[in-house]
C-alpha positions as CSV (number, residue, x, y, z in Angstrom):
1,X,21.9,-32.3,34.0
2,X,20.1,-30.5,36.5
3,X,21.6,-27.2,36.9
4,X,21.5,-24.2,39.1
5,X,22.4,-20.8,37.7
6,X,22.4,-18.0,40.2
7,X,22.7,-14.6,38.4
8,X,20.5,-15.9,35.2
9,X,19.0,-12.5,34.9
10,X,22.2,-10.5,34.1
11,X,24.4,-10.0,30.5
12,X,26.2,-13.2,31.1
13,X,24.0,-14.9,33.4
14,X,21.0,-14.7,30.7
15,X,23.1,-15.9,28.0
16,X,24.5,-19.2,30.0
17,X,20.6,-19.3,30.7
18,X,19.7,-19.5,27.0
19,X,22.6,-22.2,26.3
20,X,21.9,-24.7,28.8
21,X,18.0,-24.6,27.6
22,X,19.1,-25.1,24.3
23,X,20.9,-28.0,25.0
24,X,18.5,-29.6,27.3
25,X,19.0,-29.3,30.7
26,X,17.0,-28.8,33.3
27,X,17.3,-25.1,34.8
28,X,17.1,-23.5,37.8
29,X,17.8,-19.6,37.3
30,X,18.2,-17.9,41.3
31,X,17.6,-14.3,41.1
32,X,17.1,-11.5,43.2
33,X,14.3,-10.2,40.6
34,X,12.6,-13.2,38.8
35,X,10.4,-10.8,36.9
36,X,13.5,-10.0,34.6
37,X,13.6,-13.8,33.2
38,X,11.6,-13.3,30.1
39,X,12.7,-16.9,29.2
40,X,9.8,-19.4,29.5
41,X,10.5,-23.3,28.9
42,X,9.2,-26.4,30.4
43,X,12.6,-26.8,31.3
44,X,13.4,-23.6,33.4
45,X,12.4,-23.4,37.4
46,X,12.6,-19.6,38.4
47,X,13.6,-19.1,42.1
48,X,14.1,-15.6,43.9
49,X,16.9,-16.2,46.2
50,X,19.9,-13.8,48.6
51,X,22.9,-14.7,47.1
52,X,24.6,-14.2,50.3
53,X,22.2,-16.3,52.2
54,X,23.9,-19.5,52.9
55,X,20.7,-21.2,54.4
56,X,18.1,-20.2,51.8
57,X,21.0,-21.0,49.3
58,X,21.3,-24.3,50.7
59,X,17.3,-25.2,50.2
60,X,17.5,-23.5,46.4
61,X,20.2,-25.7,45.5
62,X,19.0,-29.0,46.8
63,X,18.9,-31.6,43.5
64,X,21.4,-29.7,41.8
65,X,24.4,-31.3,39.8
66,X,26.3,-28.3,39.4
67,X,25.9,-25.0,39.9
68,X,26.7,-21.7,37.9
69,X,28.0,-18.6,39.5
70,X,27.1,-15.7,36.9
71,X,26.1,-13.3,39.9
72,X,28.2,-9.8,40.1
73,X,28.7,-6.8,42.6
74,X,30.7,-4.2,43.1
75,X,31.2,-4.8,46.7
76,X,34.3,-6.7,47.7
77,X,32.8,-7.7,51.2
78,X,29.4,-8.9,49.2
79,X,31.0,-10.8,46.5
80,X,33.2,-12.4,49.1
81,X,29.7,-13.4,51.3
82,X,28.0,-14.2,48.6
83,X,30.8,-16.9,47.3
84,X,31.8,-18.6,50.9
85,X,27.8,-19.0,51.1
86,X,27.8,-20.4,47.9
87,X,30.7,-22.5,49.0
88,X,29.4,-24.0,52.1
89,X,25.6,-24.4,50.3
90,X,27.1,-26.6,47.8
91,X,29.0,-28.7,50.2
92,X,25.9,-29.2,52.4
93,X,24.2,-30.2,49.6
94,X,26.4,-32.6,48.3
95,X,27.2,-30.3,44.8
96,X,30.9,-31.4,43.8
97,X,30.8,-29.2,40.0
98,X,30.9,-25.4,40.6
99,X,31.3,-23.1,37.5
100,X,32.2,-19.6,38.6
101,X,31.6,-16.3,35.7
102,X,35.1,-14.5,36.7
103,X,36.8,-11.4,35.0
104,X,39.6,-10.4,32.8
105,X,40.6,-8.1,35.0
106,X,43.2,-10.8,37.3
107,X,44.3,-12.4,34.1
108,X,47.7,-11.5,32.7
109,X,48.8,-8.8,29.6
110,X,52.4,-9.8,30.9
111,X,54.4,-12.1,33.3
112,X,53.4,-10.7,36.4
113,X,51.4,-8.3,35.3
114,X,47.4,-8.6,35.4
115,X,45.1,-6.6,33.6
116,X,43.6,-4.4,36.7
117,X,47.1,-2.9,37.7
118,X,47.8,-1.5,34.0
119,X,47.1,2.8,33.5
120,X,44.7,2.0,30.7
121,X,42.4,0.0,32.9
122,X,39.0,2.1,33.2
123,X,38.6,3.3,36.9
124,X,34.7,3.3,36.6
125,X,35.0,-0.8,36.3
126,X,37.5,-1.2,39.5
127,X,35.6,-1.8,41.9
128,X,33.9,-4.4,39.7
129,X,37.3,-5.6,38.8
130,X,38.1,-5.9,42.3
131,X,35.1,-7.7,43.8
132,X,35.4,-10.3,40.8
133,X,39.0,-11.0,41.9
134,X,38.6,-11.3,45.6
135,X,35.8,-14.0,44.4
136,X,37.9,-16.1,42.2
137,X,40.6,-16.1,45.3
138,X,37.5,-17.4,47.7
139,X,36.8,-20.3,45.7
140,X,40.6,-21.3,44.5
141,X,40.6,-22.5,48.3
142,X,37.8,-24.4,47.9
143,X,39.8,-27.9,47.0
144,X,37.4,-30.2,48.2
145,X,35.1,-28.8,45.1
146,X,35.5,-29.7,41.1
147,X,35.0,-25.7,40.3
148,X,36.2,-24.1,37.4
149,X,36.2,-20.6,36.4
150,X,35.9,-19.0,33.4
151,X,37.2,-15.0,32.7
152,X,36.4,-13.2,29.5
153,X,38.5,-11.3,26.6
154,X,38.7,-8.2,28.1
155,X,35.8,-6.8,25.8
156,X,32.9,-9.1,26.2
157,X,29.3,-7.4,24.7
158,X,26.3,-8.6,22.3
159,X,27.1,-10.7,19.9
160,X,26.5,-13.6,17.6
161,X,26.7,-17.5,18.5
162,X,29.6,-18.5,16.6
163,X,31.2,-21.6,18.1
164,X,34.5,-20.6,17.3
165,X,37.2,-19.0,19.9
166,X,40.2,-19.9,21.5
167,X,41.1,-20.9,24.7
168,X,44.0,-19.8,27.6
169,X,44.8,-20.0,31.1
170,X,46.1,-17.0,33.1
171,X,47.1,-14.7,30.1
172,X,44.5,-12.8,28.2
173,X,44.2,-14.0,24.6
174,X,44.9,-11.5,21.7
175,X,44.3,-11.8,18.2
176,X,46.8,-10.6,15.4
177,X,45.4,-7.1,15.8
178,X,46.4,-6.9,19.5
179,X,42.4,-7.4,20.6
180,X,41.0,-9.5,22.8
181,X,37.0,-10.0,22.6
182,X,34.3,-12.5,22.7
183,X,30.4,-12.4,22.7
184,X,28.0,-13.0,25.7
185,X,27.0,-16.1,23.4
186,X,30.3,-17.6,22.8
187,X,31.4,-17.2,26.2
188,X,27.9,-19.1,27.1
189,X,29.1,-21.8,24.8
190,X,32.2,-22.1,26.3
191,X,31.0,-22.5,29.9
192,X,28.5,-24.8,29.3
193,X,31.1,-26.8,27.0
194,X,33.0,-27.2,30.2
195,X,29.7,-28.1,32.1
196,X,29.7,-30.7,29.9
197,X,32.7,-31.6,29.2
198,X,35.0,-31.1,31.9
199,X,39.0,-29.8,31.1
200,X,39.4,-27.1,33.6
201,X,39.0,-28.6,37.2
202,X,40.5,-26.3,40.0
203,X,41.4,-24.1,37.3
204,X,40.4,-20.9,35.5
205,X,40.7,-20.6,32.1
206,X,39.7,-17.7,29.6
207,X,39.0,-17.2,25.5
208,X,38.7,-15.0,23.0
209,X,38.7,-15.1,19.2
């Protein structure tokens, strides 16, 4: 497939980067600072690109069969920009499959209650937390698009390439100890499994081990 990734440069982004290389497809990584892909294959296109720059968004994306939203800010009114460009970029361009890197912040510990409005939530990753929701809520409108996103365990660092996780919907996913993590790797694997594979359209879904 040819594929877009905007964001390839970041924790996440870099690891969805390596994944879809690995399994052949042919990459476009959109970044802000191309100098921080270190990744070079004869698959891979770099492209510097404004994520909130629905114009030069449309012309980066043109020949794309889906596109990968791993881009992340702190600012509410950015992220929001940045995804209704992303949005209407895709639609000009004829891009149906939109995969969009979400948080575990707006999944669920509890029926009605989501992760960001427990006391234990960190206040230095609010505004994070925030920005990453108000996204997810841009592109659930989006009906005329086959998107799909994808929110971590809540601890999600450097890790191994296992293969093995499980997968939810709207409630964070615990293991017997009362933890919820995944690797940068894994959670590659699973995004590009959907890429593939589709079983989450107009939905988000989330995993852990």
């Amino acid at each position: 497939m040819k594929v877009a990734i905007i964001g390839a440069s970041g924790f996440i982004g870099a690891a969805i980067l390596d994944e879809a290389l690995s399994r052949g497809h042919e990459v476009t990584a959109i970044v802000r600072h191309p100098e921080k892909i270190k990744v070079s294959n004869p698959g891979l296109t770099v492209k510097k690109g404004d994520t909130t720059n629905e114009a030069e968004l449309t012309e980066l994306l043109k020949g794309s069969d889906a596109v990968i939203v791993a881009y992340k800010t702190d600012d509410t009114a950015e992220s929001v920009k940045a995804t209704n460009a992303l949005i209407n970029a895709a639609r000009k361009d004829g891009i149906k499959r939109v995969l969009l890197v979400s948080g575990a912040a707006s999944l669920e510990v509890a029926p009605g209650t989501l992760l960001i409005d427990t006391p234990q939530f960190p206040a230095e990753w609010k505004n994070l937390a925030i920005a990453t929701k108000e996204a997810l809520e841009v592109i659930k409108q989006a009906n005329d698009l086959d998107w799909t996103a994808l929110s971590p365990a809540i601890m999600i660092e450097p890790g191994p390439r296992t293969g093995k996780f499980r997968l939810g919907t709207n409630q964070v996913v615990f293991n017997e100890k009362g933890e919820s993590k995944i690797s940068n790797a894994d959670y590659a694997v699973a995004l590009i499994d959907e890429l593939e594979h589709p079983q989450h359209i107009r939905q988000r879904f989330t995993l852990a081990y």
